[in-house]
Structures are given as structure tokens and as C-alpha cells.
C-alpha positions in Angstrom: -92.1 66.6 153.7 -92.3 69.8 154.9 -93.6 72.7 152.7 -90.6 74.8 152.4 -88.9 72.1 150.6 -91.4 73.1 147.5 -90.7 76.7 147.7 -90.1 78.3 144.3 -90.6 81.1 142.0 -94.5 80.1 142.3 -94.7 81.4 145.5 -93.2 84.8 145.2 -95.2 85.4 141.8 -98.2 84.7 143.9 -97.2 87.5 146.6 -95.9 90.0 143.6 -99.7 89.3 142.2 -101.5 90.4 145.0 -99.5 93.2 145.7 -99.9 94.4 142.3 -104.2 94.2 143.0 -103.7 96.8 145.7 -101.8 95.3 148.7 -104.5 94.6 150.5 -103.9 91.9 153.1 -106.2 91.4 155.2 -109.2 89.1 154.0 -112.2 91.3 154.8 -110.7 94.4 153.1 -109.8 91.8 150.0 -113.5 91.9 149.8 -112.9 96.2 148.3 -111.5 94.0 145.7 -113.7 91.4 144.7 -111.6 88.5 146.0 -110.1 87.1 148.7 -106.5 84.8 148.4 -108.3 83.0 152.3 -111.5 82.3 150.9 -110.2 80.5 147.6 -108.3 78.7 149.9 -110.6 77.5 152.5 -112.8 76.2 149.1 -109.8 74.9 147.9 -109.7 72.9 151.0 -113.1 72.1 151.0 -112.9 70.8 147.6 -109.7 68.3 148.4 -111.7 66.6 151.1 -115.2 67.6 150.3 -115.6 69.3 153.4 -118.9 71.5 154.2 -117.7 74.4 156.1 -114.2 75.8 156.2 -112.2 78.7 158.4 -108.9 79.6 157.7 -107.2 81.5 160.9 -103.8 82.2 162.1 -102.6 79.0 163.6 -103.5 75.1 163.7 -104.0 76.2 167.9 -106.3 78.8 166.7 -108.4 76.3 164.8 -108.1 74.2 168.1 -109.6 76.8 169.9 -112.6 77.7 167.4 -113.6 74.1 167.6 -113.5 73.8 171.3 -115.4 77.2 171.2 -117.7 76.4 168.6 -118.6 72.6 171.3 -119.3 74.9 173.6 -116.3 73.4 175.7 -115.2 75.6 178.8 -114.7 76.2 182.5 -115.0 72.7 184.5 -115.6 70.9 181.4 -113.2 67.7 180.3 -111.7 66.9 177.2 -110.3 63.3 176.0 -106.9 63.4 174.7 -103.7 60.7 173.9 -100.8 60.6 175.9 -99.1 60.8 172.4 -99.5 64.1 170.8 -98.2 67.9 170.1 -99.0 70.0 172.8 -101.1 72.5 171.4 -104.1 70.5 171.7 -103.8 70.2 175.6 -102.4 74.2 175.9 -106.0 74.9 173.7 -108.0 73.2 176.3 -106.4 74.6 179.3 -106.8 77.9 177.4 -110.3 77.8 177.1 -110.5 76.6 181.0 -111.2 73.0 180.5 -109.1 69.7 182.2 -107.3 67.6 179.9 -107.4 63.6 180.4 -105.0 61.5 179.0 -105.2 58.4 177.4 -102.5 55.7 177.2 -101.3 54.1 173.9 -102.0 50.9 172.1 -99.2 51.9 169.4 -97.6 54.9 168.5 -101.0 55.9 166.5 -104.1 54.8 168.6 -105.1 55.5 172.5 -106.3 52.6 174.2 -109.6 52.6 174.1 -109.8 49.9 177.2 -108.7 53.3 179.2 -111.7 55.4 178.1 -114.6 53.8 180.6 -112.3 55.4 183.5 -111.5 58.7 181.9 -115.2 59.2 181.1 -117.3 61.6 183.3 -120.4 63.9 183.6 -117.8 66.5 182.4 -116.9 65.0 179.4 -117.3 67.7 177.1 -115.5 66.5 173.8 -112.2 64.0 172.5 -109.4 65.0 170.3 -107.4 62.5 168.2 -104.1 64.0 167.4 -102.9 62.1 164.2 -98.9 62.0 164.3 -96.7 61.6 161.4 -98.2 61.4 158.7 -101.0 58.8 159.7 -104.5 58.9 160.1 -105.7 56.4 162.1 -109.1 56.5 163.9 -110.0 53.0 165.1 -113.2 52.4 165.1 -114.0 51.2 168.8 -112.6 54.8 169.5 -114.7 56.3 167.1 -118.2 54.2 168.2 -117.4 55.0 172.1 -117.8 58.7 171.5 -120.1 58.9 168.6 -122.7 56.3 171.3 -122.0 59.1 173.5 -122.6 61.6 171.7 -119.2 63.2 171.9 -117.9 65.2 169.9 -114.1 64.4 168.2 -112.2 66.4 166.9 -109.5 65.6 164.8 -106.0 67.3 164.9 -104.5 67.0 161.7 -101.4 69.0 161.8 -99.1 66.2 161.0 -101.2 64.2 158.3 -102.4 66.6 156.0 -103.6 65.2 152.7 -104.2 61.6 154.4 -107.7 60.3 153.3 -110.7 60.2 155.9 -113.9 59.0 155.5 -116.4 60.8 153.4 -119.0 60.7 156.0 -117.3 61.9 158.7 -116.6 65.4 156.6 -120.7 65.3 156.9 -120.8 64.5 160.9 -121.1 67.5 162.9 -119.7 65.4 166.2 -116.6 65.3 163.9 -114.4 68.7 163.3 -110.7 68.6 161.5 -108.2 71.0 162.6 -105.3 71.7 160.0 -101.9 73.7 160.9 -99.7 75.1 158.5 -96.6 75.7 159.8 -93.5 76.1 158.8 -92.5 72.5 159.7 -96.0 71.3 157.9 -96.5 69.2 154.7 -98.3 72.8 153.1 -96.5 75.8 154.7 -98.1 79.4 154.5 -95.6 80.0 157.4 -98.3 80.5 159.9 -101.8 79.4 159.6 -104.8 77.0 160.3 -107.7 75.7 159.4 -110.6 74.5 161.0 -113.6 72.4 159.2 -116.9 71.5 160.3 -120.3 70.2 158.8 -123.0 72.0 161.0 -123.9 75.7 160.2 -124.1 76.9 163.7 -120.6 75.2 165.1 -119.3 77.3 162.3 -121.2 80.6 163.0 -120.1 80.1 166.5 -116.4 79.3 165.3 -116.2 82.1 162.7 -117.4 84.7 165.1 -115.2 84.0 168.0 -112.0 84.0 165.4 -113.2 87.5 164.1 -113.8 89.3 167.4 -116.9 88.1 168.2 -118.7 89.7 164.8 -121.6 88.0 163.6 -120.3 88.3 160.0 -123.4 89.2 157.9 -123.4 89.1 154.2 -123.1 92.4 152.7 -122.0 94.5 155.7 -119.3 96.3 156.8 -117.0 95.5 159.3 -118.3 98.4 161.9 -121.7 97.9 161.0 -122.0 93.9 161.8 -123.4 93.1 165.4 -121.5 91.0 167.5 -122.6 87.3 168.3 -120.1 86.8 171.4 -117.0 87.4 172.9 -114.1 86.9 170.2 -110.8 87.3 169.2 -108.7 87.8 166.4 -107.2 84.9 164.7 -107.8 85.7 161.2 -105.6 84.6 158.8 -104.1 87.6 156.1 -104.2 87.1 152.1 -100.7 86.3 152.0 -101.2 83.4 153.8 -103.6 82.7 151.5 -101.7 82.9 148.4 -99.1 80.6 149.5 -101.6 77.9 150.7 -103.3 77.5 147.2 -99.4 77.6 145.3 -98.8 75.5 148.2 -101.9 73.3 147.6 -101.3 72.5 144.4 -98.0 71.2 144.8 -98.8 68.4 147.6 -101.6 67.5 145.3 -99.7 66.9 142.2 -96.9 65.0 144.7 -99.4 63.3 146.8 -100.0 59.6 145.0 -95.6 59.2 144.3 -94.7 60.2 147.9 -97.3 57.7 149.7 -96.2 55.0 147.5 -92.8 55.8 148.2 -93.0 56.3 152.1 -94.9 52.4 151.8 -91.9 51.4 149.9 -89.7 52.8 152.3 -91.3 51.3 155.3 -91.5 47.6 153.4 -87.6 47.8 153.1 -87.1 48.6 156.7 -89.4 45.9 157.7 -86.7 43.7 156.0 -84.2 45.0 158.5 -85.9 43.3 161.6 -87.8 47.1 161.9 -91.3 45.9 162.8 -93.6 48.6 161.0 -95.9 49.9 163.6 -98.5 51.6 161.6 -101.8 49.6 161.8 -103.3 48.4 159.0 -106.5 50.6 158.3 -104.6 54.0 158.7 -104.0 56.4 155.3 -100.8 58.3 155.3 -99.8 61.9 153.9 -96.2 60.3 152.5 -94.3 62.9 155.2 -92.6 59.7 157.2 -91.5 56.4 157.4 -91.8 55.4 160.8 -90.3 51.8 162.3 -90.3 50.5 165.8 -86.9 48.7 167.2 -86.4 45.9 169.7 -85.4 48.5 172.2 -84.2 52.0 172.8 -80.9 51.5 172.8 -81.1 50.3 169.1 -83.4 52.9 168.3 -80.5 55.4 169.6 -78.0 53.7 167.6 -80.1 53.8 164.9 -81.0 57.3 165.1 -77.5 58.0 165.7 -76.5 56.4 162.3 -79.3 58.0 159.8 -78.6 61.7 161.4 -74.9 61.2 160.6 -75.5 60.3 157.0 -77.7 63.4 156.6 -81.5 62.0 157.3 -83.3 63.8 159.7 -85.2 61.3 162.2 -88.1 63.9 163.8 -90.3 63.7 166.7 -89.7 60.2 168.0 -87.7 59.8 169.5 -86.1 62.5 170.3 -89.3 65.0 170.1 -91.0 63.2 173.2 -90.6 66.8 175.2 -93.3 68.6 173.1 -95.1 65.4 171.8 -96.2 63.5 174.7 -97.3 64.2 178.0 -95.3 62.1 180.3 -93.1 65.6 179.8 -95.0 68.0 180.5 -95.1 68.5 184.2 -94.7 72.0 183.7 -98.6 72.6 183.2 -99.2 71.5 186.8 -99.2 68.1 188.7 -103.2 67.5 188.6 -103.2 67.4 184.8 -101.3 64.8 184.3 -102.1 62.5 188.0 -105.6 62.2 187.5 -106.1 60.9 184.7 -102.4 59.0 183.8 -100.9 56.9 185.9 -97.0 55.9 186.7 -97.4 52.5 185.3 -99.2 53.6 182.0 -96.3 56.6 181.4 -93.8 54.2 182.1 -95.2 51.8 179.1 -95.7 54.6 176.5 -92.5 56.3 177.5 -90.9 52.9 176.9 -93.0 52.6 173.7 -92.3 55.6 172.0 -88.1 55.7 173.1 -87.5 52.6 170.7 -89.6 54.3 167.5 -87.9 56.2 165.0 -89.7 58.5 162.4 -88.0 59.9 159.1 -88.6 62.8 157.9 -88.6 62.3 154.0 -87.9 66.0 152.6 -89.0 66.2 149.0 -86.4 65.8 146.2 -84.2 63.4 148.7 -86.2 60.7 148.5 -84.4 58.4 146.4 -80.3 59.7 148.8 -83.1 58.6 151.5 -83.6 54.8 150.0 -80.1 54.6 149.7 -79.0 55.8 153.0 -81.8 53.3 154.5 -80.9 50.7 152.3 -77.4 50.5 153.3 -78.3 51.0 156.8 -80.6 47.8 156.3 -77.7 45.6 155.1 -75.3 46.7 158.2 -77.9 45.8 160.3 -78.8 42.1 158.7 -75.4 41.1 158.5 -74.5 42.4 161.7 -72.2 45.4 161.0 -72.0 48.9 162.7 -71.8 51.8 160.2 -72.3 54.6 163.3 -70.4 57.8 163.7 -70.3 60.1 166.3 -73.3 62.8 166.2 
């Protein structure tokens, strides 16, 4: 469900509002006003997963970057990541000058963590989990090898927003959440991220470096704060704040129906031979129903059939370009050969061509049961109901 779907009059009374204070959008001159649109949002935030620290910035790759930054990750330093995943997480470690490894797949959720002995090194630095469509899932041998190491692993959360994780881990300092919101994303403030994290320090270090390097003490001004380190600007502006609490309150209010439903969903295309691929312990956001075919040339015809009748079928599997790394041979040969062999890309590429996700867009949820449901009864009686797309 992407944000956008829930825009409404809400949203543009929230933007007239903050006009109307003064028009000031950026969130340290807010403060000339005694509020700030970001910093009710980041509690917000905090409050719906009872996080400890919170730092809204410009872009869910801007939060990647503050929490590689605030690890201390850099130059000749290694970062654990699955094959399976948006891009932005390996373009944020490349950024910061670090080597991604890649991890092959156990499902479309979970790396395989027999493949992590290999990939570990002296120059492990840190491990990202990228949690895609709608699920998180962190299994817990993943977890316990990193957290025996030490490791720190941080969780990319673009695409599940509003799943559940555990409690404790919103306590953890080896464990930081990165949030986008997007356009595309289940809370849209048309550009933005957030980044949380439990420890004081890996948030100093994190707000600092997003605010061009400014210490940020209490009570000063802007020219008159010290700087802590180099920095940059990835601050996110009050009107992204605005629209992330109107946007906030929405998902929350929608968030119980739309999980049940998405369960529902997947239940009913489990009838249809469609094994359900999500594993048992993972929490979902209600954005997709996701179901794995016998092969890719059902999960074409498949895909073929929903888009024609007006579902849109996202990311898998015809997203694979942007969301796996088998594709990506454009960020140079020794990213991808070191650490992922031929025979492993050839099983997740194989993997991931006969998966389908649906995108379930709020207020067609029940044209989407239908669609599914008649789809279903083609399939078990052995009818095709495809048009040409």
C-alpha cells in the first residue's frame, strides 16, 4: 500500500497550517517558533516502536549512510548484505568506501546463513538485513552469528514499515532500523528517512554527520555550534514532517485490517497450488501478498493475467534489476565475484523469477480478492483467463 493512496484533504490542511505559523521549513529555524513538524515526527516514531533515539533525514539512503557513519564503517572495511534487496543499501556502502558481500537466499526473505562462515573476514565491519515486501523476518541463527560477533546489523526497513520487531532489539545498540519514505512507501512524505538507534553516541555521530558535521548543542545557534566531524546535509524540511505524522496516523488506524487481510489473501492463493513463501516467524506491514509458483514460466503467466485485470504485481518478478544483485554488474566485476558465486546467482535468480508479489493499494482490497479469487478458480480447474499485456 503505498502512501499516496491515503492522500486527502488532511494532508494539504497540514501544509496550509504550517504555512500560516510563518513558513518556516527548515527544522532548525522551526525551533524561532517553538516547534518543529521533524521532531514530532521522529517521537511519533519513536513512540510506534518504542525506539530510543530517532533522526529524520532526506532519504531512507541517507539514513543508510548515518548508520554506516555512526559504526564507524569506511575505507577497506566489509559489510554483509543479501543477494535479495534494493540497491541503496549496497550504493550506501560503496559510498562510504566500504566492499559489499553478498549473501545467497534460503527464500525470498532470509540469506543463508550456511554462507556467512565464508563471507566473514578481519574486515567485517557491520551486516544489513534488507526486509522486502512487507516482511520482517530476521532469523535467529542470522541474528546470534553477528550479535556472537559483535556485529553490528542494521536493519533496512524501507519496504516493511509498521511490521513488529522485537522490543529488545529497539534497546540493542548492535541493532539500528533504517526507514524510507518514498513515494512508492507504505507512509509517503515524498522524500525522507529515518534512521533509529539505542546508544547516545551512534546517534551523536549520526546526527552530526547528517547536519554538516555540527555538534548540535542544546540552546545554540546554528553558527555558533562547533563541529564534531566532517558532515553533510541530509536534513529533512518541516513539510516532510507534516505529512509523515497525517501520514502516520493513517497507517496506524489501517494497520490491524490490512495485515489480516494480506494473510487472508495469501491463505486463498495457497488454495491455488501458490505455495506461500513467507516463513513462519516473520510480521508483515499488510503492503503485499506474495506467492511462489512451480516455475517461471507460470509465474509469467501469472503475472501476465493479474496486470491485465488491473493488479499491479511489484518487484518480483519483474523488479529483479534494482532488487537483486545478480543485476548489477554495472558497480564493477569485483563486487559481485568475490563474494557470489555463478552457481549461487543461478539458484536465487531461478528462485526469485517464479515469485510474484501484489501490491495491495488501499481502498482495492476487496476488486483485489476478487480478481485473485477468480484467478484461483481458473487455475484449479485448469482454465486460462490471460490476455495480452
Amino acid at each position: 500500500m503505498p502512501g499516496y493512496d491515503l492522500f486527502d484533504r488532511r494532508e494539504m490542511e497540514s501544509l496550509q497550517r504550517l504555512f500560516e505559523e510563518g513558513g518556516l521549513l527548515n527544522r532548525y529555524a522551526a525551533q524561532l517558533r517553538g516547534r518543529s513538524y521533524v521532531e514530532s515526527f521522529e517521537a511519533a516514531i519513536r513512540q510506534t516502536y518504542s525506539f530510543r533515539q530517532t533522526l529524520a533525514v532526506s532519504s531512507g539512503t541517507a539514513a543508510l549512510k548515518c548508520a554506516l557513519k555512526a559504526y564507524r564503517v569506511g575505507p577497506g572495511d566489509e559489510v554483509i548484505l543479501p543477494a535479495f534487496g534494493y540497491i541503496a543499501a549496497a550504493l550506501a556502502v560503496l559510498d562510504v568506501g566500504a566492499v559489499p558481500r553478498f549473501v545467497p537466499m534460503r527464500d525470498p526473505y532470509t540469506m543463508d546463513s550456511r554462507a556467512l562462515p565464508r563471507l566473514l573476514s578481519g574486515k567485517t565491519k557491520a551486516a544489513c538485513l534488507i526486509h522486502m515486501l512487507g516482511v520482517f523476518h530476521a532469523p535467529p541463527d542470522v541474528v546470534d552469528f553477528f550479535a556472537g560477533r559483535d556485529i553490528p546489523l542494521i536493519h533496512d526497513m524501507a519496504q516493511c514499515f509498521g511490521s513488529e520487531i522485537p522490543p529488545i532489539w529497539a534497546a540493542d545498540r548492535l541493532h539500528a532500523f533504517v526507514f524510507s519514505f518514498d513515494f512508492n512507501k507504505t507512509i509517503t512524505t515524498g522524500e525522507g528517512g529515518m534512521l533509529a538507534v539505542a546508544d547516545p553516541d551512534l546517534f551523536q555521530t549520526a546526527h552530526a554527520y547528517s547536519n554538516m558535521g555540527h555538534e548540535n548543542r542544546p540552546g545554540l545557534p546554528k553558527y555558533l555550534d562547533p563541529p564534531l566531524m566532517p558532515g553533510i546535509n541530509f536534513r529533512m524540511g518541516e513539510m516532510e514532517g507534516c505529512l509523515g505524522l497525517v501520514q502516520l496516523e493513517k497507517f496506524l488506524r489501517l494497520r490491524s485490517p490490512r495485515q489480516k487481510f494480506v494473510t487472508e489473501l495469501e491463505i486463498l492463493l495457497s488454495h491455488a497450488g501458490a505455495s506461500i513463501p513467507r516463513p513462519a516467524l516473520a510480521a508483515v506491514n499488510g503492503d503485499y501478498a506474495t506467492l511462489e509458483m512451480a516455475s517461471a514460466e507460470e509465474a509469467e503467466s501469472a503475472r501476465r493475467h493479474l496486470v491485465s485485470e488491473g493488479v499491479e504485481v511489484r518487484t518480483l518478478p519483474n523488479g529483479l534489476q534494482w532488487n537483486w544483485c545478480g543485476n548489477w554488474g554495472h558497480l564493477g566485476p569485483d563486487v559481485l565475484l568475490s563474494s557470489y558465486p555463478k552457481a549461487d546467482r543461478d539458484s536465487d535468480r531461478a528462485l526469485l523469477e517464479r515469485c510474484i508479489a501484489v501490491c495491495v493499494h488501499f481502498g482495492k482490497e476487496e476488486s483485489c480478492r476478487q480478481i485473485l479469487e477468480r484467478w484461483r478458480r481458473a487455475r484449479t480447474e485448469g482454465r486460462s483467463l490471460n490476455k495480452t499485456v
